[in-house]
C-alpha positions in Angstrom: 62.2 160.8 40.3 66.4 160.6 40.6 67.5 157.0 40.3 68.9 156.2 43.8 72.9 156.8 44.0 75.0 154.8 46.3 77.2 156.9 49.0 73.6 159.5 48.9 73.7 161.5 52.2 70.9 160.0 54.4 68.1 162.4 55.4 65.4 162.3 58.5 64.6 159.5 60.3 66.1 158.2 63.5 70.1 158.1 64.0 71.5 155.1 64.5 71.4 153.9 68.1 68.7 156.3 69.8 66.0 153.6 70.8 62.5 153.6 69.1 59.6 154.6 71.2 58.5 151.1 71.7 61.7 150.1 73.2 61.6 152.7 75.8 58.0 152.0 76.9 59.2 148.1 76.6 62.5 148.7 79.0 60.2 151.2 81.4 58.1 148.3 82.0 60.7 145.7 82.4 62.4 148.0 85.1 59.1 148.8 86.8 58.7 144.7 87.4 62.0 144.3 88.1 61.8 147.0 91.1 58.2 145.9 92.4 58.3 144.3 95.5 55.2 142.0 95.1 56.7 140.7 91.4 60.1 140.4 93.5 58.7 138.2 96.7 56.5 136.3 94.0 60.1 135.7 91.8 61.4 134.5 95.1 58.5 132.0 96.1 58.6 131.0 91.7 62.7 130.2 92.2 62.3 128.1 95.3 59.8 125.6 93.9 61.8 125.6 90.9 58.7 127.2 89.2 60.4 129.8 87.6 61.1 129.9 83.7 64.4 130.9 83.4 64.5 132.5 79.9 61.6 134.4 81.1 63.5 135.8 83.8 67.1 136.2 81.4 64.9 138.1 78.8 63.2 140.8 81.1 66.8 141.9 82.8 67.7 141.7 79.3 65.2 144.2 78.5 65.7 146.2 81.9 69.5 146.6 81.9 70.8 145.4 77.8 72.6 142.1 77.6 75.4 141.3 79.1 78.7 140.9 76.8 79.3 137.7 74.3 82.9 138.7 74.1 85.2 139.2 77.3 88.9 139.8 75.9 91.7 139.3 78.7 95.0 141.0 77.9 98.0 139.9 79.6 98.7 137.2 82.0 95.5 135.7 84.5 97.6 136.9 87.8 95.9 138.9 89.1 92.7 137.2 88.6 94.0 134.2 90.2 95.3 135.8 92.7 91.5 137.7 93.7 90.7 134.4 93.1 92.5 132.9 95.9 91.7 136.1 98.3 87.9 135.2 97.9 88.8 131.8 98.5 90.6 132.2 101.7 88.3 135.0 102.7 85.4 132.6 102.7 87.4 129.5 104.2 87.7 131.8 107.4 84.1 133.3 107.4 83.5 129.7 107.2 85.8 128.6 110.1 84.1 131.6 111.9 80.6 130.7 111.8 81.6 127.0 112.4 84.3 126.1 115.2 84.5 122.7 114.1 85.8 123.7 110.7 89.6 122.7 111.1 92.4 125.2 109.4 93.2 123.9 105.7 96.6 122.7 105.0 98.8 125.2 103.1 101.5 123.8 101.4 
């Protein structure tokens, strides 16, 4: 048998990336809880008595739909972001002063 010679070409097995059988039936069956109606209305009943384990919940969409990213990188200035920032804000002060008629109009200044 050769002795084993580094920079080799690999042969067979799975390429790097392409999940392992497992890992498909394990994210099928994430996504099939995630979708069910009953597990859903008995998620909702587990969250509003405060029930609910949350790294339970964080691991299953986890498995259903991948993690989300560690690592945001912003380039450039926040601008814009402040300024959708401040549209969402002033969108929801006048939903709010919609819905409620007492709600006064906020000072700009």
């Amino acid at each position: 048998m050769p002795k084993f010679q580094k920079g080799h070409p690999r042969y067979g097995g799975r390429k790097k990336g392409v999940p392992t059988r497992g890992q498909v039936e394990v994210q099928q069956l994430a996504r099939d809880l995630l979708s069910d109606p009953a597990y859903l209305a008995n998620l909702r009943e587990r969250l509003i008595r405060g029930r609910c384990a949350p790294q339970v919940e964080c691991k299953l969409y986890a498995y259903a739909f991948g993690e989300p990213p560690r690592e945001i990188n912003l380039h450039g200035s926040l601008r814009g972001v402040v300024s959708v920032v401040h549209e969402h804000v002033s969108r929801l002060e006048l939903a709010a002063g919609a819905t409620n008629p007492d709600v006064s109009e906020p000072d700009v200044h």
